[in-house]
C-alpha positions in Angstrom: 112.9 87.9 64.9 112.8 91.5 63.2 110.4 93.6 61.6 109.9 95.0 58.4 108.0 98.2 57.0 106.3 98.0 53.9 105.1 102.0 53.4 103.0 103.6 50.5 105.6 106.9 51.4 109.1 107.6 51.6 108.7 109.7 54.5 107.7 107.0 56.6 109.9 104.2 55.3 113.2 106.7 56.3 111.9 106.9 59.2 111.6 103.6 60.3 115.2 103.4 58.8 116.6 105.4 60.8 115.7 103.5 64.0 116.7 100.1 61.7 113.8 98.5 60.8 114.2 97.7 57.2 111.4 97.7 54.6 110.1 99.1 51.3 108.1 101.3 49.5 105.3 99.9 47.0 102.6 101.7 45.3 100.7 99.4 42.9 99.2 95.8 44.0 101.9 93.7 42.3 104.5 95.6 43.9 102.4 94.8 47.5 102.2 91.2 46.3 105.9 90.8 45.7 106.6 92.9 48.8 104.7 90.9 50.8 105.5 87.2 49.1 109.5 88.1 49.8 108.5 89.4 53.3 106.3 85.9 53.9 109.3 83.6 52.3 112.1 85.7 55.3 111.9 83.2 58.3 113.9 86.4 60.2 110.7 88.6 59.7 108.4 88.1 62.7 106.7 91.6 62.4 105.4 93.1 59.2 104.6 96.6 59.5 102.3 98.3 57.1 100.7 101.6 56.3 96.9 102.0 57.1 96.8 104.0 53.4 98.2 100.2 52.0 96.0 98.1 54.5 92.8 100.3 53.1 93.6 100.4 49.5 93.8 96.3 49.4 92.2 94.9 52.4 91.6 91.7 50.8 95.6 90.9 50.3 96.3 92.1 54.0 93.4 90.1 55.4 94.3 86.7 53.8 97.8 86.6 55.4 95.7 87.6 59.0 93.6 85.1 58.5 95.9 82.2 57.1 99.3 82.6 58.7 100.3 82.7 62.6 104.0 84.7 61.5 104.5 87.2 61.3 102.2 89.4 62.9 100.8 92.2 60.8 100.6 95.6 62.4 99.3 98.5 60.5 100.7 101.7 61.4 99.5 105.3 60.7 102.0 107.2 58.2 103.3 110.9 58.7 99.4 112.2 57.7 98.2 110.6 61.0 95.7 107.7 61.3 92.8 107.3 59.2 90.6 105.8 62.1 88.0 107.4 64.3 88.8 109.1 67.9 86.9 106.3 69.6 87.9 103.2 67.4 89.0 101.4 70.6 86.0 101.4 72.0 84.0 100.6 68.9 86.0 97.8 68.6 85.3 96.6 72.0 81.8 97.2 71.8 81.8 95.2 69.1 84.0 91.9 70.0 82.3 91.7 73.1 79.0 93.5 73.1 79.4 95.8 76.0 78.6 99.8 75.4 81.7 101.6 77.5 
């Protein structure tokens, strides 16, 4: 299985080329859709990268495929402008899933 970068930026997408994981840039939904629908239809892709700007700006599209497909895993990465989550997401998170305050 390999992974696959789908990037709002180029910066990010030349990265990840450099160390070999292929991918593409999108900017508009349909391009996302199409992105994602040849990424889905690759039984080679077990990893789908993704920029958190993309993941934020069309949640729903990202979400469905978490929800309604086992592969490949989608894992949202922050781009070159760092993430867009709080300090203390992790522990947000796990107060939340399990209702313990850390």
């Amino acid at each position: 299985m390999r992974m696959y970068l789908i990037s709002d930026n180029i910066d990010t997408y030349t990265g990840m080329k450099l160390s070999g994981v292929g991918g593409v840039v999108v900017h508009t939904r349909p391009e996302l859709k199409a992105a994602l629908e040849e990424a889905l239809a690759d039984n080679t892709i077990g990893i789908i990268l993704i920029t958190e700007k993309l993941s934020n700006e069309f949640p729903e599209i990202i979400n469905d495929i978490k929800l309604n497909k086992r592969i490949p895993l989608i894992v949202e990465i922050p781009d070159r402008h760092g993430t867009g989550r709080k300090p203390d997401f992790i522990t947000a998170y796990v107060n939340e899933a399990i209702g313990l305050k850390l």
